[in-house]
C-alpha positions in Angstrom: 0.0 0.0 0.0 1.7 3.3 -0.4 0.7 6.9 0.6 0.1 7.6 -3.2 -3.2 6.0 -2.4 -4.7 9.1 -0.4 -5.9 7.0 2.8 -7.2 9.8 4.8 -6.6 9.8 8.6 -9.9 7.9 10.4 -13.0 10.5 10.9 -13.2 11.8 14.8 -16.3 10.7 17.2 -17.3 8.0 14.7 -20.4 6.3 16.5 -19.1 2.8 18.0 -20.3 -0.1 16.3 -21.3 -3.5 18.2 -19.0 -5.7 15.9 -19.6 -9.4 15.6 -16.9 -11.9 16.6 -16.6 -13.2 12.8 -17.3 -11.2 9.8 -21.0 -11.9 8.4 -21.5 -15.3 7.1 -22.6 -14.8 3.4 -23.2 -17.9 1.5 -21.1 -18.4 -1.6 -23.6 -17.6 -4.6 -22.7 -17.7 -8.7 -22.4 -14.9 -10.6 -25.6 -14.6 -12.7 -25.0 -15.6 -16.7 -25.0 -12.0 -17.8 -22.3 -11.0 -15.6 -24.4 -9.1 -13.2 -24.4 -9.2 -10.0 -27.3 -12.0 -8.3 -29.8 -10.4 -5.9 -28.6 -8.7 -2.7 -29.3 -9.9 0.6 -31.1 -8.0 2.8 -30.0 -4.7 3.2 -31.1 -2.1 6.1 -31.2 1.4 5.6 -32.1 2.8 8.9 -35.6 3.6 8.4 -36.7 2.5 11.9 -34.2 3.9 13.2 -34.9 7.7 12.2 -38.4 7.0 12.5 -38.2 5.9 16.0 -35.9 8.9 17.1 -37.8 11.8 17.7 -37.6 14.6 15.4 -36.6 17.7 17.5 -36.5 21.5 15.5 -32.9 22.7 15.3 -31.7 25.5 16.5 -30.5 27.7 13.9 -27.3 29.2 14.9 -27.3 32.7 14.1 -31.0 32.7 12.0 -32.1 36.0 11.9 -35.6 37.0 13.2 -38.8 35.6 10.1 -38.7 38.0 7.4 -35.4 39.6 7.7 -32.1 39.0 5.5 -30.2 35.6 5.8 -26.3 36.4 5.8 -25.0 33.9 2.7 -21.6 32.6 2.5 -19.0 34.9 1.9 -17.0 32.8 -0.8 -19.2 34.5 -2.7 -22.5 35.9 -0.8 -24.9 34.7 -2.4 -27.3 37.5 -3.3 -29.4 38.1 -0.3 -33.4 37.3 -0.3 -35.7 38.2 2.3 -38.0 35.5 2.6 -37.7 31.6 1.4 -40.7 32.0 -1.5 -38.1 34.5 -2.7 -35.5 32.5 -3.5 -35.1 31.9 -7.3 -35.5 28.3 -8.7 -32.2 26.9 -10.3 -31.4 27.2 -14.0 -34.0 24.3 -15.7 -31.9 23.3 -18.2 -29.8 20.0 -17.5 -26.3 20.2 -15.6 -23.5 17.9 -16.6 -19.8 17.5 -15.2 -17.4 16.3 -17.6 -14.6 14.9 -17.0 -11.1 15.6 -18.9 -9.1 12.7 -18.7 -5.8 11.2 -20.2 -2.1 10.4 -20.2 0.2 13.2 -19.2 0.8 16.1 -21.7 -2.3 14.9 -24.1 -3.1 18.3 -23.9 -6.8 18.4 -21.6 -6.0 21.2 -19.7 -5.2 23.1 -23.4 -8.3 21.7 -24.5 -10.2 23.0 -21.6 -9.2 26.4 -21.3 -9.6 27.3 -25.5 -13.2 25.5 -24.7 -13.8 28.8 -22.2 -12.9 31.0 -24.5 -14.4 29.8 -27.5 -17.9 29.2 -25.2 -18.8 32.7 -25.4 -17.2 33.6 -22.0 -14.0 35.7 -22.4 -16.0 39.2 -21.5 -15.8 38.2 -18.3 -13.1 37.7 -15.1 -11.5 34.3 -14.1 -11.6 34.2 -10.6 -10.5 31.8 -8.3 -12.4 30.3 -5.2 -10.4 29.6 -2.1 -9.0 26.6 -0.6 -11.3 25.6 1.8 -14.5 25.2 -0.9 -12.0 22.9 -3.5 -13.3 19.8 -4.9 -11.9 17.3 -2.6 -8.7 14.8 -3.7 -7.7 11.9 -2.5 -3.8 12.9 -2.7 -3.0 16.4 -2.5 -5.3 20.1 -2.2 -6.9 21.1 -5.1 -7.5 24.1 -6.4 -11.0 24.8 -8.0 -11.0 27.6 -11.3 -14.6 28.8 -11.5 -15.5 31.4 -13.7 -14.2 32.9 -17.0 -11.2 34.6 -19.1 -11.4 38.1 -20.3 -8.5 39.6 -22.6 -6.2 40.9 -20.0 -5.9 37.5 -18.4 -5.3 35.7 -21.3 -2.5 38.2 -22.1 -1.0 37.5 -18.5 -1.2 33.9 -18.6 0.5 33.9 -22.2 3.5 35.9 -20.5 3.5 33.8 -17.8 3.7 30.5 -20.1 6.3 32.3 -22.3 8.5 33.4 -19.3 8.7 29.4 -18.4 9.5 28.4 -22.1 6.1 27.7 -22.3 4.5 29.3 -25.1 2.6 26.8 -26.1 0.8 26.3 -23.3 -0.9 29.5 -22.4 -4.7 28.4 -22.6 -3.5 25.5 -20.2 -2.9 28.2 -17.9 -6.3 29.1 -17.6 -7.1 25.8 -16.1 -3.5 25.0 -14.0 -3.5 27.3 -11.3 -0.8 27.2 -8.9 2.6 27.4 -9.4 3.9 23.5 -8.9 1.5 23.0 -12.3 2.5 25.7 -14.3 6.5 25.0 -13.5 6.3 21.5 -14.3 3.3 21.8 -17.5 1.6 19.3 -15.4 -1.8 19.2 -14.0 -1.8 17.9 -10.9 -4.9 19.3 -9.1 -8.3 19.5 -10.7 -9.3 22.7 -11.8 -12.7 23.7 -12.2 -15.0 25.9 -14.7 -18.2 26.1 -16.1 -20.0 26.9 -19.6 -23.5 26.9 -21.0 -24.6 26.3 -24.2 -28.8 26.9 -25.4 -29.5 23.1 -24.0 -27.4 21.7 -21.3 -25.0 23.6 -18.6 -21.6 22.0 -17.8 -19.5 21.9 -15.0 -15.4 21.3 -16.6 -13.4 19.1 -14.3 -9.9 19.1 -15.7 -8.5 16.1 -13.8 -4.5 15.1 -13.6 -3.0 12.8 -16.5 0.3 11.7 -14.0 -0.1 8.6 -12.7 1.4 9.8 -9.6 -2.1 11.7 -9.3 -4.7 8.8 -10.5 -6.3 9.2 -6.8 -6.9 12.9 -8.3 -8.3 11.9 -10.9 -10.7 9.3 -9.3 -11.8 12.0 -7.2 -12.4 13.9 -10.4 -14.0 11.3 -12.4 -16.4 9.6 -9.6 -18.5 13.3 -10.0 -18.9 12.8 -13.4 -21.7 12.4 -16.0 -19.3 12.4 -19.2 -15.7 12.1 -19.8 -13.4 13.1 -22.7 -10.6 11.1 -23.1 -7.8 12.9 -24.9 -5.3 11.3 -27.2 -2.0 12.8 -28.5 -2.0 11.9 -31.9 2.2 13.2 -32.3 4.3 10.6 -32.9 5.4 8.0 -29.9 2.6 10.1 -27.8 -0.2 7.8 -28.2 1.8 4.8 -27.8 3.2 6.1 -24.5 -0.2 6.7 -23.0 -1.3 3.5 -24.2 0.8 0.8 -23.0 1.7 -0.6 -20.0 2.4 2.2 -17.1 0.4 5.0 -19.1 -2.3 6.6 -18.0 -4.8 6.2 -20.7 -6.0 2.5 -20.6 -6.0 3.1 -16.2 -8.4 6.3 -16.7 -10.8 4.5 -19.4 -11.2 1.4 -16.7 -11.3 3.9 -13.7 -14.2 5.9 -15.7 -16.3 3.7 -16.5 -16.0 2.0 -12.8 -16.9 5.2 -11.8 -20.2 5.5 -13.3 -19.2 7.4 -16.7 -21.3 5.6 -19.3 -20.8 7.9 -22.0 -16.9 8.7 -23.5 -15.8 10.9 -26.7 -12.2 9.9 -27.5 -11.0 13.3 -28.6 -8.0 12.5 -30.7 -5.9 15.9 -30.0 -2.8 17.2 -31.6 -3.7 16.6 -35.3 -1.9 19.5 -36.3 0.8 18.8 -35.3 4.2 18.5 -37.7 4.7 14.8 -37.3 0.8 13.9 -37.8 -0.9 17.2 -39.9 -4.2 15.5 -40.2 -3.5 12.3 -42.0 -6.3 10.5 -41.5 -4.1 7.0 -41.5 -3.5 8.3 -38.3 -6.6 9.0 -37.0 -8.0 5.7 -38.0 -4.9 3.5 -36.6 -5.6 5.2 -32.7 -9.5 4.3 -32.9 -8.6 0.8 -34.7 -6.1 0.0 -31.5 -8.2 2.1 -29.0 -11.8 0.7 -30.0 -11.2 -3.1 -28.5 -9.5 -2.0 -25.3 -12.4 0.2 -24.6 -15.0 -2.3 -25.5 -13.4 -4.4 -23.0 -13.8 -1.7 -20.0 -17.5 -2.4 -21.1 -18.2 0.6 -23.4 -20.3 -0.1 -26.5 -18.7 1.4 -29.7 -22.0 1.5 -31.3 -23.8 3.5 -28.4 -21.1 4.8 -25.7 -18.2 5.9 -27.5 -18.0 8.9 -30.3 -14.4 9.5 -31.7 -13.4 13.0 -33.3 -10.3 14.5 -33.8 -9.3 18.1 -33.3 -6.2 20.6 -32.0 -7.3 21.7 -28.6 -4.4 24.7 -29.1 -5.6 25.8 -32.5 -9.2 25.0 -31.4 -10.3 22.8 -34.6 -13.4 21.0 -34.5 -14.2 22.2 -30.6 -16.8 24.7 -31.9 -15.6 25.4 -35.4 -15.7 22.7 -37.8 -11.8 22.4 -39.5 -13.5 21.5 -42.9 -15.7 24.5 -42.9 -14.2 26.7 -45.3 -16.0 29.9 -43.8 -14.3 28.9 -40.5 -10.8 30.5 -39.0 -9.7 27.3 -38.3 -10.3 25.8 -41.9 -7.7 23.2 -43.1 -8.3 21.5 -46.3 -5.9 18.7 -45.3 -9.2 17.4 -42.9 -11.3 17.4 -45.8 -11.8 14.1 -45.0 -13.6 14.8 -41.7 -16.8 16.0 -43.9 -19.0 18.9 -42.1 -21.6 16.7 -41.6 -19.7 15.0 -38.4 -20.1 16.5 -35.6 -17.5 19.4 -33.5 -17.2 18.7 -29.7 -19.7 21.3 -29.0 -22.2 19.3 -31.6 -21.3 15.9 -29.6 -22.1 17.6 -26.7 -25.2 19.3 -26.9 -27.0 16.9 -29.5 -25.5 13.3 -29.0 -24.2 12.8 -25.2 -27.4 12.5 -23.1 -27.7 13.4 -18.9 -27.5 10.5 -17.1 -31.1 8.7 -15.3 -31.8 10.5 -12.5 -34.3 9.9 -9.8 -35.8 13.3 -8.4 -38.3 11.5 -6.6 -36.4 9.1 -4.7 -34.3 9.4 -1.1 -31.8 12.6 -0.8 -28.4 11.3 -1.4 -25.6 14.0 -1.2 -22.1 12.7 -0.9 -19.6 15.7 0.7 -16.8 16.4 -0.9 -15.3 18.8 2.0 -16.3 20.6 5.0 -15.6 24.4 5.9 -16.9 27.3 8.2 -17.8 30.3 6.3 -20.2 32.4 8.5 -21.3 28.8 9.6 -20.7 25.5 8.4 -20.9 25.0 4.6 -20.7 21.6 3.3 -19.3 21.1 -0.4 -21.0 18.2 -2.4 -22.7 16.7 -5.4 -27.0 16.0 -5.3 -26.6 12.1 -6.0 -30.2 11.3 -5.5 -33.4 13.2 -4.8 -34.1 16.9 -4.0 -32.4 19.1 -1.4 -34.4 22.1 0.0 -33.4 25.3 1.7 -34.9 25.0 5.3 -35.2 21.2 5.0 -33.9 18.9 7.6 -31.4 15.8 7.1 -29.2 13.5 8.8 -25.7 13.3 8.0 -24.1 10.0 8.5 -22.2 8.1 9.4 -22.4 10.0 12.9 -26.0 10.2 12.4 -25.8 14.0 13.2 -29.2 16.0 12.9 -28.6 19.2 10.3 -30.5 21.9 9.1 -30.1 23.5 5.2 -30.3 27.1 5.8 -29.0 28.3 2.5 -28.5 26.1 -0.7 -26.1 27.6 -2.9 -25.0 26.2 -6.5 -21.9 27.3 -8.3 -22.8 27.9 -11.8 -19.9 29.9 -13.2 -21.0 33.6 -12.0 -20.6 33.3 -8.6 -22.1 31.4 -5.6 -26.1 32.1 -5.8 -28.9 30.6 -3.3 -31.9 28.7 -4.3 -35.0 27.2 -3.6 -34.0 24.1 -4.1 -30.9 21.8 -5.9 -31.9 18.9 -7.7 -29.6 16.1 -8.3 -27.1 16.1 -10.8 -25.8 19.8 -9.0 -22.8 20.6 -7.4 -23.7 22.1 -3.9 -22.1 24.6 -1.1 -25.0 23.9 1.5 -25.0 25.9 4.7 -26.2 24.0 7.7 -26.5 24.4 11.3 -26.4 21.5 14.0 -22.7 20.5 12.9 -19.9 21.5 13.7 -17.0 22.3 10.4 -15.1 18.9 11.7 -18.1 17.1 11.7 -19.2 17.7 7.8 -16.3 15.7 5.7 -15.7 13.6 2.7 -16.6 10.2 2.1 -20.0 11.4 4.4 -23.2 11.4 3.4 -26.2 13.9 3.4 -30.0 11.7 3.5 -33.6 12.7 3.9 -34.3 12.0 8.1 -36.5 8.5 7.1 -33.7 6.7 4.5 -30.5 6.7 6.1 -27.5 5.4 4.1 -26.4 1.9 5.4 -23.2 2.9 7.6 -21.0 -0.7 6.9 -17.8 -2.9 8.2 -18.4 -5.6 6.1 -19.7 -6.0 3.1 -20.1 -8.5 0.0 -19.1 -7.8 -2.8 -18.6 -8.7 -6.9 -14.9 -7.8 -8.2 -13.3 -7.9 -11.2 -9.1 -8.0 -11.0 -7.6 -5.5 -13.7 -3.9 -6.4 -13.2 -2.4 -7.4 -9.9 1.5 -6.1 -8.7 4.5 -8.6 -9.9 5.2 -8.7 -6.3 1.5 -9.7 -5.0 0.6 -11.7 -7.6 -2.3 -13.6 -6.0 -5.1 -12.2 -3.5 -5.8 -14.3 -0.8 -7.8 -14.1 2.4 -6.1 -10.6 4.6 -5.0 -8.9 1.7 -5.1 -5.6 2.1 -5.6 -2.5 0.1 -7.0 0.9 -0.4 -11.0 1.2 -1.6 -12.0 4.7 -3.6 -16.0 4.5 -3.3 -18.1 7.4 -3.7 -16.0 10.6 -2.3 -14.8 7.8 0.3 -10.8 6.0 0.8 -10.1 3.6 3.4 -8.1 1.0 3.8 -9.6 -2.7 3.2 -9.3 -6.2 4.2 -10.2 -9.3 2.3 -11.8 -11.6 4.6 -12.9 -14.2 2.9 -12.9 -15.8 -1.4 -16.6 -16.8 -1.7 -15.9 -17.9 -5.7 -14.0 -17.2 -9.1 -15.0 -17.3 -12.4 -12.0 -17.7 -14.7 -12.5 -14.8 -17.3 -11.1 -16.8 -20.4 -12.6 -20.2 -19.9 -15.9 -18.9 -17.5 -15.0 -21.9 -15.3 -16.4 -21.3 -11.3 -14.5 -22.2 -8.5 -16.1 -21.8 -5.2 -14.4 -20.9 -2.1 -11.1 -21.2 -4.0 -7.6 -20.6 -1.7 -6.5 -17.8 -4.4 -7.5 -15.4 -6.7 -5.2 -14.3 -9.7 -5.5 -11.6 -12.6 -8.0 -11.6 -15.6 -10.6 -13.3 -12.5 -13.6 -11.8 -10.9 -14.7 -12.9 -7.4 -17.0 -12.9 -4.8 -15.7 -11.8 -1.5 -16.4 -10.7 1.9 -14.3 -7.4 2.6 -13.9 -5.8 5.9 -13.3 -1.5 6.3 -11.3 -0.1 8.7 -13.6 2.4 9.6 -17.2 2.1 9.1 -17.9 3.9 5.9 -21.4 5.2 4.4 -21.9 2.6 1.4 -24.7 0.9 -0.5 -25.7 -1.8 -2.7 -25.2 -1.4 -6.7 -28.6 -2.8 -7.2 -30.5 -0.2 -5.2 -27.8 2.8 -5.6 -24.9 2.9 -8.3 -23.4 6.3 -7.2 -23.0 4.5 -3.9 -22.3 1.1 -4.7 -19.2 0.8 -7.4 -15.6 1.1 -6.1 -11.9 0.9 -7.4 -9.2 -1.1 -5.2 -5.5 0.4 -5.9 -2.4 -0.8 -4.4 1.5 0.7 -3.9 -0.3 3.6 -6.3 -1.9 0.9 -8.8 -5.1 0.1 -9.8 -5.6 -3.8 -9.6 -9.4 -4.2 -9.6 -12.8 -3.0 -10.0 -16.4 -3.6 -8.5 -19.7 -3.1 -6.8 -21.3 -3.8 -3.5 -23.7 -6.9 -3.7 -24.8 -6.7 0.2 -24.4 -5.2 2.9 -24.1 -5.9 6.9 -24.8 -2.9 9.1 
């Protein structure tokens, strides 16, 4: 295990469970014939509980008298309302996060930072937001770039890049924003920024492509609805991202683990000298990329959309490069015809917002925790509705909140709502907490569906690749889990059964597990950790193990044992 893996240190005043003596006896049971996983046992989610505790009003630290002004957080205030039916209701059109992933150097943060400008929003300021409301990271602080680029800061971050030999490299600026990134031309934290187009409004998460980072990027990519995977198409660039130790067949599996069931393969650098827009070069990266990427368990026909384009020069982002009308127009891509789609067209017309249940339990998993005239907890709306004024349970310390003020980021500043639906990034100010009671890996839930808080668990787990020097899991290895906004460190208890992935052949209660198997398996946490079952809750359910700063396999929560 290594430190690369982000293990945080264990949450204070955890409630004390009861443990058993022995870890949950769960029957052995075979994987159903489509892969799936087979029906969960029974799983408790604390409605008795909250239902027999009695519901007691909160007192609202600080709430000012009915009907005057509620003070809103201060990173920025959001503008101030003087009664609840006041409040405005959040922008109806859908919100996405996408996800920028890739080897190192591919060129996402470039891509991400011409995408602001070209979006229509270069009239305005790029501002930062401070430290303590970043999207949280599993290995080091990140920064988080919210707003947008107006002339005079595109200047300075051109000097800036030119200064460090750099020059190329100026719209990656936009999106690396401390100085460790812009030294090295490496994203390490994940910046942050947000654009709307007439249909949809996005969220950009601009994730690290060093592997030293991947926990970055899992924390990163386990928020997303979409991810573009960026390909260098320069010569030697691909083919160092895509074999083994590069970072672009570990981000494709960690994606789609983490719930992204849509991926464009943005092949990137076509105009560059040793490529200038062959299309024999095009074609060879999606002819060796398509297989790999059907075997992660995307669907060429329906999951994946290929395009290729120059995030520096911005061709085919919102321009088309074989529009002749265009300023990016170059006849050597004649053979990408206009009728194909630019990122923009993939984006607006062809990539789809994920299901999502209004209706069902609140679900918000917190990303961070900070005080800001009162606690403010930083998080994404997994499930349900979450109302200013409501009242919740966080768990796993089953502490009683109240929403005061629900604020959503959507690139122009902080603002409070009504409401936030799910699918939003949240800053929600509660009372009844303290700041070091609100942090990641917890959970936000309605007061009558509490999320399972879990020590063991079963669950269905397919091994990636294990490490030369562990090459077998048997019963007490140990790893790191990445679930939700969660890490903690894991124990394998017990081998329930193996399928062989090449010959399909099951093994029950077998004394080893190798690589290219999937298993059943008891796992025990550390520290109890807010979790739930696939079947009932994906967002909650799908995890990643990594080991010595390695991904070695992939799964989802069959069952649960509270």
């Amino acid at each position: 295990m290594s430190a690369d893996d982000g293990v945080p240190p264990p949450a204070p005043d955890y409630p004390q469970q009861q443990e058993e003596a022995q870890a949950p006896a769960w029957d052995a049971e075979a994987p159903a014939e489509n892969g799936e996983a087979p029906p969960n046992g029974t799983v408790g989610n604390g409605d008795d509980a909250a239902a027999d505790e009695e519901e007691e009003p909160l007192e609202d630290e600080g709430e000012e008298e009915e009907g005057e002004e509620e003070a809103g957080p201060a990173r920025p205030k959001p503008k101030k309302l003087n009664a609840k039916d006041q409040l405005p209701e959040p922008d109806s059109r859908p919100h996405l996060n996408i996800v920028f992933i890739g080897h190192v150097d591919a060129g996402k943060s470039t891509t991400c930072g011409n995408i602001l400008v070209l979006s229509g929003q270069v009239d305005q300021f790029m501002h930062f937001l401070s430290y303590r409301i970043l999207l949280f990271l599993c290995l080091s602080a990140c920064r988080v770039l919210s707003g947008q680029v107006d002339q005079r800061a595109m200047e300075k971050y051109e000097r800036e890049a030119k200064e460090k030999n750099r020059e190329s490299w100026f719209l990656a600026y936009i999106m690396d924003t401390n100085e460790e990134e812009r030294a090295k031309g490496k994203t390490v934290e994940v910046g942050r920024a947000h654009f709307t187009t007439q249909t949809k409004r996005y969220t950009i998460l601009d994730a690290p492509g060093h592997k030293s980072f991947v926990p970055n990027m899992i924390a990163g990519a386990s928020q997303a609805d979409i991810a573009v995977l960026i390909i260098s198409a320069r010569k030697n660039e691909f083919e160092a991202g895509f074999e083994r130790g590069g970072q672009t067949r570990e981000h494709a599996v960690l994606a789609k683990t983490l719930g992204v069931s849509q991926l464009i393969v943005a092949i990137n650098k076509m105009d560059d000298p040793s490529v200038e827009w062959r299309k024999e070069r095009y074609d060879e990266i999606e002819t060796k990329l398509t297989p790999y990427l059907k075997q992660c368990g995307y669907n060429p026909k329906s999951d994946i959309f290929f395009l290729p384009l120059s995030g520096l020069q911005g061709s085919n982002l919102m321009e088309h490069v074989s529009d002749p009308s265009s300023k990016i127009f170059d006849k050597r891509a004649a053979w990408y015809p206009k009728e194909k789609p630019t990122l923009f067209g993939l984006l607006d017309s062809h990539v789809q917002p994920p299901p999502r249940c209004e209706s069902s339990a609140v679900r918000v998993s917190i990303l961070d925790g900070y005080k800001d005239q009162g606690v403010v907890a930083m998080g994404k709306v997994e499930a349900g509705v979450v109302e200013s004024g409501g009242q919740y349970i966080l768990m796993p310390n089953k502490q009683k909140v109240k929403v005061v003020a629900v604020g959503i980021d959507d690139g122009e500043g902080e603002n409070e709502y009504k409401f936030a639906k799910v699918g939003e990034n949240v800053q929600l100010r509660v009372t009844g907490a303290e700041e070091e009671q609100v942090q990641k890996g917890f959970i936000l839930c309605g007061l009558n569906d509490l999320c399972p808080v879990v020590t063991y668990f079963k669950a269905q787990v397919v091994i990636v690749e294990l490490l030369p020097n562990r090459p077998v899991i048997t019963a007490g290895y140990s790893c790191v889990l990445h679930i939700h906004t969660a890490c903690e460190e894991v124990e394998i208890t017990k081998l329930l059964e193996m399928t062989d992935r090449a010959t399909r052949k099951n093994v029950k209660h077998p004394p080893f597990i190798k690589s290219n198997c999937m298993m059943q398996c008891v796992m025990k946490l550390a520290s109890p950790q807010c979790l739930e079952t696939y079947e009932k809750r994906p967002q909650l359910g799908r995890f990643t193990l990594r080991d010595e700063g390695k991904t070695i396999a992939i799964g989802k929560v069959i069952a649960v044992k509270e």
